[in-house]
C-alpha positions in Angstrom: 151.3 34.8 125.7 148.9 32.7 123.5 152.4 30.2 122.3 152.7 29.4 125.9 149.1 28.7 127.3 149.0 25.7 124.7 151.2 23.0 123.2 153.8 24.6 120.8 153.1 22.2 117.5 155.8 20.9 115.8 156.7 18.8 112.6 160.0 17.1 112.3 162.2 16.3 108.9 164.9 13.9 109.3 165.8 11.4 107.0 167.3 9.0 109.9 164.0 6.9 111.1 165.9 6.6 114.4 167.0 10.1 115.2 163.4 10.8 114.2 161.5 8.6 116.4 163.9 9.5 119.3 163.5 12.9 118.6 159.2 12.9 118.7 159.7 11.0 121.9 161.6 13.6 123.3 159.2 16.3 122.0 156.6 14.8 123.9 157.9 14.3 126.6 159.4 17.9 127.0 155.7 18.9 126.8 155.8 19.7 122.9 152.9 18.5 120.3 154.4 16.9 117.3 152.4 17.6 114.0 153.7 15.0 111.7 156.9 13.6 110.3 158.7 13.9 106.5 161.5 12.9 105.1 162.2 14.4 102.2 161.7 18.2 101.3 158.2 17.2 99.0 156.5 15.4 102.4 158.2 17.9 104.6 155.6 20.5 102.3 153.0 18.6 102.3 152.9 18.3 106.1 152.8 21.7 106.8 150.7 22.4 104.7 148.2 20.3 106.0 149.2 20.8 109.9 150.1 23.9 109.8 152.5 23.7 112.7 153.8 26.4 115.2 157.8 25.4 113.9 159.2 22.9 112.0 162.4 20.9 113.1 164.3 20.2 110.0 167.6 18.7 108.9 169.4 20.7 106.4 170.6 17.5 104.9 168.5 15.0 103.3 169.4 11.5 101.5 172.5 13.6 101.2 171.2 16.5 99.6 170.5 19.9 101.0 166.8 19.7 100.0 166.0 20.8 103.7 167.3 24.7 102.6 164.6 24.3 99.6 162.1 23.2 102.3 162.4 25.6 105.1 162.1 28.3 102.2 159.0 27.3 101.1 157.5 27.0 104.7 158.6 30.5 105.5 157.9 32.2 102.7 154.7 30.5 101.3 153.2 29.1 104.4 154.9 32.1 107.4 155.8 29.2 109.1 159.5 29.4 111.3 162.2 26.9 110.6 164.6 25.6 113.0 167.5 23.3 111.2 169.0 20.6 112.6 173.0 20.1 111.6 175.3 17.9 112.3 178.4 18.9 109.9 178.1 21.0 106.6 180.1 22.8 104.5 180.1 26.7 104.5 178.2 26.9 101.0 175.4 24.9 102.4 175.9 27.2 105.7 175.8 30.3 103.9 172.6 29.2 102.1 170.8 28.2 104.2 171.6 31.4 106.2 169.3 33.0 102.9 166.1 31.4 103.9 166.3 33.1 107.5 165.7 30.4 110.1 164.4 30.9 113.5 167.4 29.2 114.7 170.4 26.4 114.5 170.8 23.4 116.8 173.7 21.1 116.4 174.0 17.3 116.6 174.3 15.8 119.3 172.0 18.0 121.1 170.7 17.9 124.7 166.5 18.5 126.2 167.1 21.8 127.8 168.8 23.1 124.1 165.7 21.9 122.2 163.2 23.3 124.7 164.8 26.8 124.5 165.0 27.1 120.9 161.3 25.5 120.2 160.0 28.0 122.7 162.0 31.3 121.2 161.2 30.2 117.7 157.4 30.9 117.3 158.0 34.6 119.4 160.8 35.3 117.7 158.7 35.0 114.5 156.0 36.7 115.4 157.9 39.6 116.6 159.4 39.6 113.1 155.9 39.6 111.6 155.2 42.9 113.7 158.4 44.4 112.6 157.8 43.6 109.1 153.7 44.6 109.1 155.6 48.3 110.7 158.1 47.8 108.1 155.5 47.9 105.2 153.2 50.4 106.7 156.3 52.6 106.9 157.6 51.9 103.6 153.7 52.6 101.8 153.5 55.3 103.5 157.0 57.0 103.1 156.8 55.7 99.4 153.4 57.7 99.0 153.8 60.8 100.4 153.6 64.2 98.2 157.5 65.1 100.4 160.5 63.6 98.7 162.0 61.5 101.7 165.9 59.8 102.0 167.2 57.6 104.4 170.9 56.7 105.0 172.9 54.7 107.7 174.8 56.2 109.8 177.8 56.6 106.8 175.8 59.1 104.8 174.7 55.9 102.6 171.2 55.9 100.8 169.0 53.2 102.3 165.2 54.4 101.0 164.3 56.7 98.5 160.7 57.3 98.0 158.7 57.8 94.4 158.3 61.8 95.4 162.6 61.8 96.0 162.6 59.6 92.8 161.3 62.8 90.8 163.0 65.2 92.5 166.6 63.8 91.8 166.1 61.3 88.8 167.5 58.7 91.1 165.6 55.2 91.2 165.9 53.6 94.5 168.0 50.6 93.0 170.5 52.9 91.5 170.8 54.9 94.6 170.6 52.5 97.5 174.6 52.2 98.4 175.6 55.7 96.9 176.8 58.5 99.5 173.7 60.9 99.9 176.2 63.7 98.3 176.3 61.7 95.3 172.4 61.7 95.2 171.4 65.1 96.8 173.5 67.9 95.1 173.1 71.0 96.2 173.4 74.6 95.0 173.3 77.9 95.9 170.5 79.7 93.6 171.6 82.9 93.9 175.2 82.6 94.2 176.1 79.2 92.5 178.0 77.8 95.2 178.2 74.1 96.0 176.7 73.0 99.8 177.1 69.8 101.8 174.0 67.8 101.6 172.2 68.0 105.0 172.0 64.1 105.7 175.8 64.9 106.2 175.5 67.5 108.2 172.7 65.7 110.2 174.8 63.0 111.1 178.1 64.9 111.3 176.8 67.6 114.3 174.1 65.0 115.5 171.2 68.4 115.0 168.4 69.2 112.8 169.5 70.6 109.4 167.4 73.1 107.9 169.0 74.9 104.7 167.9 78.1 103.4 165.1 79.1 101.5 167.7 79.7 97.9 168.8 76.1 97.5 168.5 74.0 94.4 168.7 70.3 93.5 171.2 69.6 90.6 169.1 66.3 89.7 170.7 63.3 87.9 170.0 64.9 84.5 171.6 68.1 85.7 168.1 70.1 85.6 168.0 72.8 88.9 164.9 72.5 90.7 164.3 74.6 93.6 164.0 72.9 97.3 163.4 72.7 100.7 165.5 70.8 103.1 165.3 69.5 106.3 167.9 66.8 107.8 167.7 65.4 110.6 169.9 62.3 112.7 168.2 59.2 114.0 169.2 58.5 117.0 168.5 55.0 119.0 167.9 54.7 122.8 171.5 54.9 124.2 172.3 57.9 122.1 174.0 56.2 119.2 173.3 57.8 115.5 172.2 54.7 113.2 171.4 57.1 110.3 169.6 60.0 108.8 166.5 61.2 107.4 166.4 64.2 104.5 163.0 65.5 103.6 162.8 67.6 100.5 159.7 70.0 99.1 159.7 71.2 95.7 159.8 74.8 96.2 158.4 76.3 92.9 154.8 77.0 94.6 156.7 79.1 97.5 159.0 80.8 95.1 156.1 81.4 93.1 153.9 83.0 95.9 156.9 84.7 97.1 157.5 86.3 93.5 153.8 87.3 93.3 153.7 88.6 96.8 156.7 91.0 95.9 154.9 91.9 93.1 151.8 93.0 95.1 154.1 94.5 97.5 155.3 96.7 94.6 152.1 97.3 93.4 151.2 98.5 96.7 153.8 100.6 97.1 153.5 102.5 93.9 149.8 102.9 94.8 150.4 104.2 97.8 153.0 106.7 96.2 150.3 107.7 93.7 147.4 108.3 96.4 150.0 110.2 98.6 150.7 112.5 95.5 146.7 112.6 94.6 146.7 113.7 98.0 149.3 116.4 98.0 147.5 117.5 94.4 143.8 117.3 96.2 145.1 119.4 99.1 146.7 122.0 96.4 143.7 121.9 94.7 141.4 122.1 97.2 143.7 125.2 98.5 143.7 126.6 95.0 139.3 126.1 94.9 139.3 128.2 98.0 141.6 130.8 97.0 139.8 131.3 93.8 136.2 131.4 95.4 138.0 133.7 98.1 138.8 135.5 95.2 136.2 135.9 93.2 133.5 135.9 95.5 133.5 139.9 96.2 133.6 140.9 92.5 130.7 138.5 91.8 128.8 140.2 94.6 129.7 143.8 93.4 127.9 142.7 90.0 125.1 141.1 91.6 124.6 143.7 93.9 125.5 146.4 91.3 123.0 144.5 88.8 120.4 145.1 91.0 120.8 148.3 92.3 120.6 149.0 88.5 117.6 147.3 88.1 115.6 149.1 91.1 116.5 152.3 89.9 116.8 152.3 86.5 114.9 149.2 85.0 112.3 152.0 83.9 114.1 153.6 81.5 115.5 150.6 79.9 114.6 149.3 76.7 113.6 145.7 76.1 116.9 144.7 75.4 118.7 146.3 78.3 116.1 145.0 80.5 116.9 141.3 78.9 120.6 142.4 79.5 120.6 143.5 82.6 118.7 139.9 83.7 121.6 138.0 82.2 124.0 139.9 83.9 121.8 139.5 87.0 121.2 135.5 86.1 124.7 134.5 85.6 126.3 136.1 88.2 124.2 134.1 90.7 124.7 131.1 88.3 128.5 131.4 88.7 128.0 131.9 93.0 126.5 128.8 92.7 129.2 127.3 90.6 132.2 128.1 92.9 130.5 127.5 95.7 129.4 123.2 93.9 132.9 123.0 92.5 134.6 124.0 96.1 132.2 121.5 97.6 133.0 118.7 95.3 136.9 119.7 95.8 136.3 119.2 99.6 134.2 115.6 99.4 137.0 113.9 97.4 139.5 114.2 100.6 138.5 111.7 103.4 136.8 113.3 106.4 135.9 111.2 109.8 132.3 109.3 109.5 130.8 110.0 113.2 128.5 107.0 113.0 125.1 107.8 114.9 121.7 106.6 114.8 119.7 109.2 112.5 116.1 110.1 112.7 115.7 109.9 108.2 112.1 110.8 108.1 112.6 113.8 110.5 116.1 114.8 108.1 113.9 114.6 105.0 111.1 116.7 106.0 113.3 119.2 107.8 115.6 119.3 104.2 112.1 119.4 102.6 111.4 122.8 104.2 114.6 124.4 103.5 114.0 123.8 99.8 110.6 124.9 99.6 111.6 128.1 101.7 113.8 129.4 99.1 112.5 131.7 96.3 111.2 130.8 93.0 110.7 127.3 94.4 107.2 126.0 92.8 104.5 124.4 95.4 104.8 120.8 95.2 102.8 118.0 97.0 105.4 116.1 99.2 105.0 112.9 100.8 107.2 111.0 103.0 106.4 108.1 104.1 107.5 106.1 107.7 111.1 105.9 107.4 113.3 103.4 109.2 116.2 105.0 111.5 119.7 104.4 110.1 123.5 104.6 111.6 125.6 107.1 109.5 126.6 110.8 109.6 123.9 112.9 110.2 125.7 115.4 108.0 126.4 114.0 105.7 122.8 112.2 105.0 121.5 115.7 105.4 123.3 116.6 101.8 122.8 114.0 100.3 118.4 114.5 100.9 119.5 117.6 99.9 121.0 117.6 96.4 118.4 115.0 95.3 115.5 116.4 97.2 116.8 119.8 95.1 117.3 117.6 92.0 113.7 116.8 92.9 112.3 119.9 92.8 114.5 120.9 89.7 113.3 118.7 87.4 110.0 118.8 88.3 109.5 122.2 88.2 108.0 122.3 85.0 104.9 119.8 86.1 101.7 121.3 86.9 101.3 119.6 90.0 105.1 118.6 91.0 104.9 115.3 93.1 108.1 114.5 95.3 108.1 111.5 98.2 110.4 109.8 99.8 110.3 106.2 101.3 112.0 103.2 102.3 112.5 99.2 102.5 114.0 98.2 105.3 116.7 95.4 105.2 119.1 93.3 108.2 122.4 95.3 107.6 121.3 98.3 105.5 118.1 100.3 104.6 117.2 100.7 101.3 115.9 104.7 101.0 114.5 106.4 98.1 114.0 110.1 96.4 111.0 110.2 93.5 109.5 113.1 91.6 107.4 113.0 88.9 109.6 115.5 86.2 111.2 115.1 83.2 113.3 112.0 83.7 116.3 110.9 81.7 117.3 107.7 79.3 119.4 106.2 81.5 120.6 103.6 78.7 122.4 107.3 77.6 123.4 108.7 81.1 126.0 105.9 82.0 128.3 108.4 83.7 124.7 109.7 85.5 126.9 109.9 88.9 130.6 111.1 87.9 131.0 114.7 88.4 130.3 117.7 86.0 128.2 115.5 83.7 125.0 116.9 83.0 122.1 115.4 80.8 119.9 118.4 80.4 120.1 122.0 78.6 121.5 125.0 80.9 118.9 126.8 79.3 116.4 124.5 80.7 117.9 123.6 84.2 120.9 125.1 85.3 123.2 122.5 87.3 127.1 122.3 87.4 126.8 118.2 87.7 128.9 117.7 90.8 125.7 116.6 93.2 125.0 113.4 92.6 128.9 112.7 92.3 129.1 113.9 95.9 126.3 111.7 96.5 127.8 108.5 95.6 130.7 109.8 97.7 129.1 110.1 100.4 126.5 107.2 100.5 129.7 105.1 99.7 131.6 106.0 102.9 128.9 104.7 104.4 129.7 101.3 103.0 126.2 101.8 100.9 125.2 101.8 96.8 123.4 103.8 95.0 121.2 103.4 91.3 118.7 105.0 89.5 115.4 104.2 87.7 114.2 107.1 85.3 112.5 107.2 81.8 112.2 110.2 79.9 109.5 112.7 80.4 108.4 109.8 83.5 110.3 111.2 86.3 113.3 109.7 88.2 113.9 107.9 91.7 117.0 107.3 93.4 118.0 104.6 95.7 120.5 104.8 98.6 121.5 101.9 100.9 122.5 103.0 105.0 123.5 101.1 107.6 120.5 99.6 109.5 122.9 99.1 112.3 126.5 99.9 114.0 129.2 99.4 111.9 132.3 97.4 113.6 134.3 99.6 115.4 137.4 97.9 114.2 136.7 97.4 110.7 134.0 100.1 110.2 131.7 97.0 108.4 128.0 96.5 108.4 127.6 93.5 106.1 126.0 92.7 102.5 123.6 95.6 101.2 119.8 94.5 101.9 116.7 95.4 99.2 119.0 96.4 96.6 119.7 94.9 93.0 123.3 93.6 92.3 
């Protein structure tokens, strides 16, 4: 070590010249380097001040006084410098003080060479290993005094050694008023829900020699006698041959977990009863999807009697009808068709409410949309219109599922701009990373969208029945559908300036796990 590859330096107080001189010459020659010599407590100071030795040797009496004691505790408090005191006889008071200033160590008059070696050699590495303790002893105690836990120690008789500032708080205990209390004095402990008193877990700690951790309804009667709730955790120190010396207790306010626990329950509740209420909108969608089939089971046959009574009528006795039986018999003709068409939009809206498997495959669009496209135009009373459709990107979804929805607003399409002299419908795309932006446009009469805010909820309807007949359930199965899909859809229309529609698909494989694509590309939040 560095103390022994040089000369330990020493300074000797005594207040005998003689025993003084003998003494340096004995340092010397035991291999020691003396720093200095004082007489009195004031020189003593001044010495080591200006030396700055490795020890001092110093009488605890001087001129008769015990000014060595004031001495050797200014050199080890002031100047960290170990003090070894000479003594020949003293009383116990001076004993006992000069026990308060610490020395590195006693030798008694007369004393021999191989005595003084030992001590001036243990002195300086005794010190310095009490330097390292007491550096770890204030790292400890910062550190322990600092952190957010509330942290007790105790000896190995359950009595408080070291409360820190966040224990402090939690009990209303200050250190000095707690430091020699039993830890059940300081830490009292309740049951929250029942109200009965427990042992405090140091206790316990040191009692079993185990780890103490208390349950989660505990409280902390503090000083004041407010209940906070806690966290506790004991647990037994334990030195190298097995002996218990003491006990550590760390303590957590528990509000923030009791509070996350209440709101968790809460959600759990929550949960439940929406769970309960989708299980009975379920049951009551299943009834009424039953009850939608019945009734267009039902009602189907004497709507086809009419129609096809209606026209049998009108083939073979149109003729002899006058204007207004010719307008009558077209009503009857008109509606019953109009209310086919109703039961059969109502049973279909019925049916896309309940959750049906999405088979996830890459679909051809542009193909879908002109094939749709075809359908439409096939049907009767359809007016010609100019169709474009422009290079459309492939997208992952059901195919048929995308097929209705090109279908009710490709027919929407041809609706609405049936009145046009040249009806213009196209449809057309902007591809994005994780979905496709597609869109349907025609050129008819539009709609103010600032008053069709419900423009995709079911049975709403912005235009006459005279004008266009529609039950409004097709664009609400629209949104339906383009929102299993994990897509949006919007609208940009003006009255009287036609109408587009925009759909988002995936532009690639959803997750097989969680079914998701990712953040909807090309459209407006």
């Amino acid at each position: 070590m560095a103390h022994l590859q040089r000369k330990i330096r020493v300074l000797v107080v005594e207040d005998e010249i003689v025993v003084s001189e003998d003494l340096q010459q004995r340092l010397v020659t035991l291999g020691f380097e003396v720093t200095g010599a004082a007489d009195t407590a004031s020189e003593a100071i001044r010495a080591a001040t200006s030396t700055a030795p490795d020890v001092a040797l110093m009488d605890i009496m001087l001129h008769g006084r015990p000014e060595g004691i004031d001495a050797a505790e200014h050199l080890r408090t002031k100047l960290d410098i170990p003090v070894i005191f000479l003594t020949a006889h003293s009383d116990s008071a001076t004993l006992k003080r000069a026990k308060l200033t610490d020395p590195a160590g006693y030798i008694v008059k007369p004393f021999d060479d191989s005595q003084l070696r030992v001590a001036l050699e243990l002195a300086p590495v005794r010190h310095e290993m009490e330097r390292k303790a007491q550096r770890v002893n204030r790292w400890m105690t910062s550190m322990l005094t600092f952190i957010g836990d509330g942290v007790i120690a105790t000896n190995c008789r359950s009595e408080i050694l070291f409360l820190n500032s966040a224990a402090e708080k939690l009990t209303g205990w200050t250190q000095d008023d707690a430091v020699g209390k039993r830890c059940s004095e300081v830490v009292r402990l309740v049951n929250r829900l029942t109200g009965q008193p427990l042992e405090d877990p140091a206790t316990r700690a040191l009692r079993h020699g185990l780890v103490i951790r208390l349950d989660p309804d505990i409280e902390l009667i503090s000083r004041t006698g407010a209940k906070r709730c806690v966290d506790d955790t004991a647990t037994p120190i334990v030195d190298d041959a097995g002996k218990v010396l003491g006990a550590v207790l760390v303590m957590v306010d528990a509000a923030e977990r009791i509070a996350a626990q209440t709101r968790e329950q809460d959600l759990m509740r929550k949960v439940a009863k929406l769970q309960a209420e989708m299980e009975k909108h379920e049951v009551l969608g299943a009834e009424l999807e039953a009850f939608g089939t019945a009734a267009s089971r039902d009602l189907h046959p004497p709507l086809l009697v009419i129609a096809s009574l209606s026209g049998l009528l009108a083939d073979k006795y149109r003729e002899r009808l006058d204007a207004s039986g010719k307008q009558f018999l077209d009503r009857v003709r008109l509606n019953a068709r109009q209310m086919n068409v109703m039961l059969e939009d109502y049973l279909r809206f019925l049916k896309s409410t309940r959750e049906q498997p999405i088979h996830f495959v890459p679909v051809n669009v542009k193909e879908l949309a002109e094939a749709v496209f075809a359908d439409l135009a096939a049907e009767g009373g359809r007016r010609s219109s100019q169709f474009t459709c422009h290079a459309l990107p492939r997208a992952w979804g059901d195919e048929v599922m995308i097929r209705e929805v090109l279908s009710d607003l490709l027919d929407n399409a041809f609706k609405y701009s049936s009145r046009r002299e040249y009806p213009v419908l196209e449809v057309g795309a902007m591809p994005g990373r994780d979905f496709h932006t597609f869109f349907v446009r025609d050129n008819g009469v539009g709609v103010d969208l600032t008053l069709a805010t419900h423009l995709f909820e079911p049975f709403q309807r912005f235009h006459n029945a005279d004008e266009f007949f529609g039950t409004g359930v097709g664009l609400a199965i629209v949104r339906r559908i383009v929102k299993c899909h994990g897509g949006r859809i919007w609208a940009e229309s003006r009255v009287d300036s036609g109408a587009t529609f925009f759909f988002t698909l995936p532009a690639r494989e959803p997750d097989r796990q969680t079914g998701e694509v990712g953040m909807t590309a090309s459209s407006p939040q």
